[in-house]
C-alpha positions as CSV (number, residue, x, y, z in Angstrom):
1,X,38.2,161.9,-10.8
2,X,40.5,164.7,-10.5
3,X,43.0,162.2,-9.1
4,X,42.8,160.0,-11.9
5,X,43.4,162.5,-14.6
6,X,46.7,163.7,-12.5
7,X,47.7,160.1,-12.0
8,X,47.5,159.4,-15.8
9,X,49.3,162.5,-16.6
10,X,51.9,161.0,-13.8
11,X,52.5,157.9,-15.8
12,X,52.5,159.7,-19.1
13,X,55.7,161.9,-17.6
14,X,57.4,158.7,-16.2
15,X,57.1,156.9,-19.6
16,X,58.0,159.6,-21.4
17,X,61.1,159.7,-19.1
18,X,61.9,156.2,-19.0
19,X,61.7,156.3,-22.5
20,X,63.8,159.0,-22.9
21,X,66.3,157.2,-20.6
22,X,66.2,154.2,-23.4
23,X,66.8,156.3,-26.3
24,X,70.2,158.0,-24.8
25,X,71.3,155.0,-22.8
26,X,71.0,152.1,-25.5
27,X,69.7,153.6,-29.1
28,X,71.5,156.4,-29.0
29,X,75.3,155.1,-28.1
30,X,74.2,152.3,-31.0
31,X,74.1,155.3,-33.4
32,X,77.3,156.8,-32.8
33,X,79.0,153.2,-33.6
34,X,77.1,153.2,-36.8
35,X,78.0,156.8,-36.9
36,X,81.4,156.5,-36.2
37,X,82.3,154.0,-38.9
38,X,81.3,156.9,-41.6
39,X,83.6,159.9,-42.6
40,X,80.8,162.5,-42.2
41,X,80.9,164.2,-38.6
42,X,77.4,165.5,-39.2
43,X,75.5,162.9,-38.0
44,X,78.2,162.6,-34.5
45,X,77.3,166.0,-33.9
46,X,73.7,165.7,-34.6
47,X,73.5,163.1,-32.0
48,X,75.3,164.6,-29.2
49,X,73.5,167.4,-29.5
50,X,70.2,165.3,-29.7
51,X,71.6,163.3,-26.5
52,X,71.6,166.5,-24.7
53,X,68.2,167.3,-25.0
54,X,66.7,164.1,-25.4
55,X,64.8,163.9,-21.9
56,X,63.5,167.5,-21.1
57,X,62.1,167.0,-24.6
58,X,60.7,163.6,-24.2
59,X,58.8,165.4,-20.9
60,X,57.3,168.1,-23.0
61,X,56.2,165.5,-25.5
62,X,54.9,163.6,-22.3
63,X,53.4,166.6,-20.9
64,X,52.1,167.8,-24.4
65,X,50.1,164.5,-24.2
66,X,48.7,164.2,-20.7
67,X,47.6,167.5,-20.0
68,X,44.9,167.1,-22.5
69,X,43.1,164.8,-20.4
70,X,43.1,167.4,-17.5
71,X,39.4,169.3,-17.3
72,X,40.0,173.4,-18.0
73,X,39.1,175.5,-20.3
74,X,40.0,175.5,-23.9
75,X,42.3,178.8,-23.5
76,X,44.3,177.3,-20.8
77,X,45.0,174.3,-23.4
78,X,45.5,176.3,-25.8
79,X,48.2,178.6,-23.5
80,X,49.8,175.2,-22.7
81,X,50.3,173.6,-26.3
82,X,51.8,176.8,-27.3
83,X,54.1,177.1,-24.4
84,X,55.2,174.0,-25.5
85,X,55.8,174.7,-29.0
86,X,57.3,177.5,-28.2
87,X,59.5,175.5,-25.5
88,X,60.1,172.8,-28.9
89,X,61.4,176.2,-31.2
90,X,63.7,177.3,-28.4
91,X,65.2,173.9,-28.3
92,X,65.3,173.7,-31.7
93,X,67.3,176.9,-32.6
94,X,70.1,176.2,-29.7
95,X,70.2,172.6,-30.9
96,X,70.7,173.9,-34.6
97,X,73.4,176.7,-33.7
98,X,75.5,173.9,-32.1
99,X,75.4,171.5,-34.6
100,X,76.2,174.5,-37.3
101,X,79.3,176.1,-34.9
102,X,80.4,172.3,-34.7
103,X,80.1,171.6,-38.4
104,X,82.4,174.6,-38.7
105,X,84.7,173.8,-36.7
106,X,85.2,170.4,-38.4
107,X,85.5,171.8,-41.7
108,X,88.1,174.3,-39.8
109,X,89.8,171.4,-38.7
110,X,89.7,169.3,-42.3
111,X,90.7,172.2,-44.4
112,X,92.4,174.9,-42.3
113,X,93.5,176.9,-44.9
114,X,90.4,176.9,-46.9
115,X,88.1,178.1,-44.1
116,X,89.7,180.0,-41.4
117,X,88.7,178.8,-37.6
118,X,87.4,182.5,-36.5
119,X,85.2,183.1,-33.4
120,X,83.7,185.5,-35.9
121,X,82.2,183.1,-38.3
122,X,80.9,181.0,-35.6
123,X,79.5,183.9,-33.2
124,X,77.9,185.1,-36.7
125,X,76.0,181.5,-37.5
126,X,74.8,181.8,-34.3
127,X,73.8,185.0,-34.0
128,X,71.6,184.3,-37.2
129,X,70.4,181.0,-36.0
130,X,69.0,182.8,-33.1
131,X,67.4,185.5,-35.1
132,X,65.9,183.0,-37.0
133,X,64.7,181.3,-33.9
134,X,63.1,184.6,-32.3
135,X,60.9,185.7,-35.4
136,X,59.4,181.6,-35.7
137,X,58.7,182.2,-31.6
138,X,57.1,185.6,-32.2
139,X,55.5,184.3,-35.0
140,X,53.8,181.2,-33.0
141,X,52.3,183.9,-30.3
142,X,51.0,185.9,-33.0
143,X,53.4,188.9,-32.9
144,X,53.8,190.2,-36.4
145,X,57.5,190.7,-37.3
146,X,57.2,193.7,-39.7
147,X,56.7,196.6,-38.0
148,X,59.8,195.0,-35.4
149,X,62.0,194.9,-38.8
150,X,60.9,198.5,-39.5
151,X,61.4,200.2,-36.3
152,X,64.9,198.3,-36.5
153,X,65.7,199.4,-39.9
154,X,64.9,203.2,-38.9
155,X,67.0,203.1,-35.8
156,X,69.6,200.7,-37.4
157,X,70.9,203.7,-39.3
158,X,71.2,205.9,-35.9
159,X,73.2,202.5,-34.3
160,X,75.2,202.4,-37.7
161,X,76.1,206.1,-37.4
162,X,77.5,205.2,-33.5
163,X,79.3,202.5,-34.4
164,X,81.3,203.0,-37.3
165,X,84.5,202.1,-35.9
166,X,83.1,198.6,-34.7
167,X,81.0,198.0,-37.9
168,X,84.4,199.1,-39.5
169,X,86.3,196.2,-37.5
170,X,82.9,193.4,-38.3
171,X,83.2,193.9,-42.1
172,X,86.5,194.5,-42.6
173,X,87.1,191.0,-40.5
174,X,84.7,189.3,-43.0
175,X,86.5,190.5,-45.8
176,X,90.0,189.0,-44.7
177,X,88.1,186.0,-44.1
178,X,86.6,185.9,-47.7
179,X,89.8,186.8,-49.3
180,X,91.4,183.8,-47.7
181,X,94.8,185.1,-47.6
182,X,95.2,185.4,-43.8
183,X,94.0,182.4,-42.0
184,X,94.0,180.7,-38.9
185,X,97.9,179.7,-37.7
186,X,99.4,181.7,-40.6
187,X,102.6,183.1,-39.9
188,X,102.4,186.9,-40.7
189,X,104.7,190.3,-40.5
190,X,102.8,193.4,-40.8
191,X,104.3,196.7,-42.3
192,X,105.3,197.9,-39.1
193,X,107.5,195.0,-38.3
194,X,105.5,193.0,-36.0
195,X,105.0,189.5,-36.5
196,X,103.7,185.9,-35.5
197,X,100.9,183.5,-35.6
198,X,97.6,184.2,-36.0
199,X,95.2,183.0,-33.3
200,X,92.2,184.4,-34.2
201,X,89.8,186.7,-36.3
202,X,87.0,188.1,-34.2
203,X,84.5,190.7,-35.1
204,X,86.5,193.2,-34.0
205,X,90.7,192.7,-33.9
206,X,92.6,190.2,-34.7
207,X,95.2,188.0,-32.2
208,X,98.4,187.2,-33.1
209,X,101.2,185.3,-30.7
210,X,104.7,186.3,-31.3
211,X,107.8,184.5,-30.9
212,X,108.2,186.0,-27.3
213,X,104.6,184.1,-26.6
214,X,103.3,187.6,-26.8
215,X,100.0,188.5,-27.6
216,X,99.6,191.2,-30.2
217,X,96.0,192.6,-30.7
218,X,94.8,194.8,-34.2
219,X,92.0,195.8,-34.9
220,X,90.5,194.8,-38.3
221,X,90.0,197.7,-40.2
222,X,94.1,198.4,-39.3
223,X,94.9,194.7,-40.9
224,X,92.7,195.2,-43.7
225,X,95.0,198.4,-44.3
226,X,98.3,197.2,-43.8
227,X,100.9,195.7,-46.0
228,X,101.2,192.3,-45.0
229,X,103.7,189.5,-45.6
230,X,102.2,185.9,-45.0
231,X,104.9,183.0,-44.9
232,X,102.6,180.2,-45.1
233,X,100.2,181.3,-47.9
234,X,101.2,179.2,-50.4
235,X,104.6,177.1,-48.9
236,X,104.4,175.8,-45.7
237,X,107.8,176.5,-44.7
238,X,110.4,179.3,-43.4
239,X,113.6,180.3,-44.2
240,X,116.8,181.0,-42.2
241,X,119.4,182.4,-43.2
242,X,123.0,184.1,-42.2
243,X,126.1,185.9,-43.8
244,X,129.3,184.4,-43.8
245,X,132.1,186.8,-44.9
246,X,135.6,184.8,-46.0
247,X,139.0,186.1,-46.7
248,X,139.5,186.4,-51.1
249,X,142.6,183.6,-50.7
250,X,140.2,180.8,-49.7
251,X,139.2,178.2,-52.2
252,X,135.7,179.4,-53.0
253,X,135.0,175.8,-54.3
254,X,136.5,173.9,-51.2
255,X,134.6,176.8,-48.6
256,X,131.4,175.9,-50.5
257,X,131.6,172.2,-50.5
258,X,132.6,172.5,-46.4
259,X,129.8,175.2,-45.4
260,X,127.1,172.7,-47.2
261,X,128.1,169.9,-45.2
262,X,128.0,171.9,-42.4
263,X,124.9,173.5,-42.9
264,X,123.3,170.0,-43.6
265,X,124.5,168.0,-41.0
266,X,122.9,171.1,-38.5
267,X,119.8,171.3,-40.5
268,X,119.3,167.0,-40.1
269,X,120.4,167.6,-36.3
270,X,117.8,169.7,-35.6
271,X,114.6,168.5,-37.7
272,X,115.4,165.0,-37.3
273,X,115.3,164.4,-41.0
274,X,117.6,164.6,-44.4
275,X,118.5,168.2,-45.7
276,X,118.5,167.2,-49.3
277,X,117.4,170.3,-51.5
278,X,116.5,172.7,-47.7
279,X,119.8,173.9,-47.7
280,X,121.6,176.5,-49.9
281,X,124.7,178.3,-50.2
282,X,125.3,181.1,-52.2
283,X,128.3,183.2,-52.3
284,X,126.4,187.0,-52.6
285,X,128.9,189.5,-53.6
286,X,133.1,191.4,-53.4
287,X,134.1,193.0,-50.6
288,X,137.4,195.2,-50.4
289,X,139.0,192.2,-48.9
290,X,136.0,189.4,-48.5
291,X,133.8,187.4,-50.3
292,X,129.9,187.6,-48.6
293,X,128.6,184.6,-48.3
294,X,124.7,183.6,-47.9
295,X,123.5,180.4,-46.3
296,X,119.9,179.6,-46.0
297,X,118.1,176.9,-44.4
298,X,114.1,175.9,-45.1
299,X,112.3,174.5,-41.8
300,X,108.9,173.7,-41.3
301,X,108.7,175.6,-37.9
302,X,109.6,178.8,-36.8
303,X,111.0,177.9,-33.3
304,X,113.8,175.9,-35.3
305,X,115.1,179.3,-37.1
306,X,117.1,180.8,-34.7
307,X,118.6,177.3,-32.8
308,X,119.5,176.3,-36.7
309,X,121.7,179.2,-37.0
310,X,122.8,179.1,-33.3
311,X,124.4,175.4,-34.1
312,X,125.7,176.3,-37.5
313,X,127.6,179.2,-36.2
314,X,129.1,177.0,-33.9
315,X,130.0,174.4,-35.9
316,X,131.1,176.0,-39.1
317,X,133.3,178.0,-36.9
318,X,135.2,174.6,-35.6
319,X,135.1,173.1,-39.0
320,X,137.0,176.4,-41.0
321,X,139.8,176.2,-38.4
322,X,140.1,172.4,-38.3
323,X,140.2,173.1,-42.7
324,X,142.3,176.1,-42.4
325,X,140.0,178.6,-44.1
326,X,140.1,182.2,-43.2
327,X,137.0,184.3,-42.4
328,X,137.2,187.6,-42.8
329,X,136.1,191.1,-40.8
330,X,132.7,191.9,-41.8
331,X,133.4,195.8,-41.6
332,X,136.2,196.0,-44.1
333,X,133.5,194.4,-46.4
């Protein structure tokens, strides 16, 4: 008899696995076409994550099934279905924090701007999935939650008092995250000088790569503090520029008309495309025996800054001698 009941619950497990085979080899691949064909990457991630899991939890729902035909007591069932549902809430709370961390970073990726792509908002959704997750598995074993919340609210306030600089860091991370006005790949100068891209907002400093690939690392609260410039807020652009200083005998008119073509036919060399309206020249102001000169350039990235003014140097130089204009000593300016 005994081996009857075991062979049944056998053939339950292989049919729940064979059927779990089905599901991610055939249905499951059929979804993601249908899935695919839709602008939503919901449902893509829903099913990946489903594919994942599909066939330890078909065996629990196999399992789940058979063992109720094996002869023990009622407890031991009863241990068993609960196991199982707490196997099924586990499951369920590492499948949900991946699909919300994925939705996030999609949106990240859709509207980079809008919601900055921090390991901070991610680490948080999880961390708050799997809270979520814990108190429904202390819950199912009968484990009240309240007096767990209370002890944790008294001795929160002694871990508060021992961690005010990292809580410091945490919120004042979530509050340049709310404001929106440093995000993800934002090209930023702090008060002290320093500046590059931003890699990343974490829940305690903040990453940003410099032009000399260098990794600078500040802590939150600091950022929150400082006086910060961000180039690509609102205009996704940056600006280079130089001085030119000119003798007072040139033709202003003819040394404008020159350094413009100049400037533009650099600007197009180096982007690739047509420098209509990304190019100005500006004569600035009198010196005792110059006129200053101001020539700046709009790019749309930052490695293109200093090559831009490299080649204009260069060729400017070549053109004023080959149009006989005169440029004049800076330091008598």
């Amino acid at each position: 008899m005994e081996n009857k009941v075991f062979l049944q619950l056998a053939l339950i497990l292989g049919g729940a696995l064979l059927l779990g085979l089905v599901i991610r080899t055939w249905i499951i691949p059929f979804l993601f076409k249908i899935a695919n064909k839709t602008k939503q990457q919901g449902d893509n991630l829903i099913l990946k994550s489903f594919k994942k899991w599909i066939l330890v939890l078909m065996l629990a729902l196999g399992f789940y099934v058979g063992e109720k035909n094996i002869p023990m007591s009622d407890k031991y069932h009863v241990w068993i279905n609960q196991s199982i549902l707490l196997f099924y809430i586990f499951c369920a709370t590492l499948m949900t924090a991946e699909i919300v961390s994925g939705m996030i970073r999609v949106k990240t990726h859709e509207a980079e701007s809008t919601v900055p792509s921090s390991s901070i908002i991610n680490k948080m959704a999880r961390v708050i999935i799997y809270g979520l997750g814990l108190v429904l598995m202390l819950q199912t074993v009968g484990i009240s939650v309240a007096p767990i919340l209370t002890a944790m609210g008294v001795g929160g306030l002694a871990v508060a008092l021992a961690l005010q600089d990292t809580l410091s860091n945490l919120f004042a991370g979530l509050q340049i995250i709310a404001s929106g006005k440093i995000n993800r790949k934002d090209f930023i100068r702090l008060d002290n000088g320093q500046e590059g891209f931003v890699e990343d907002i974490s829940w305690r400093i903040t990453t940003i790569r410099n032009a000399a690939d260098q990794v600078i690392i500040v802590p939150n609260a600091k950022l929150s503090n400082m006086i910060t410039t961000n180039y690509l807020l609102e205009k996704k652009n940056f600006t280079a520029h130089t001085d030119v200083f000119i003798e007072r005998s040139n033709d202003l008119r003819k040394v404008e008309t020159v350094t413009l073509e100049v400037a533009s036919q650099t600007l197009e060399q180096v982007t690739g495309k047509a420098a209509a309206g990304e190019v100005a020249v500006r004569f600035h102001k009198f010196g005792e025996n110059s006129v200053e000169m101001k020539v700046n350039f709009t790019v749309h990235e930052f490695a293109q800054q200093s090559l831009i003014v490299h080649r204009f140097i260069l060729q400017l130089k070549e053109r004023f001698e080959a149009e006989g204009i005169r440029m004049a000593n800076p330091v008598k300016a």
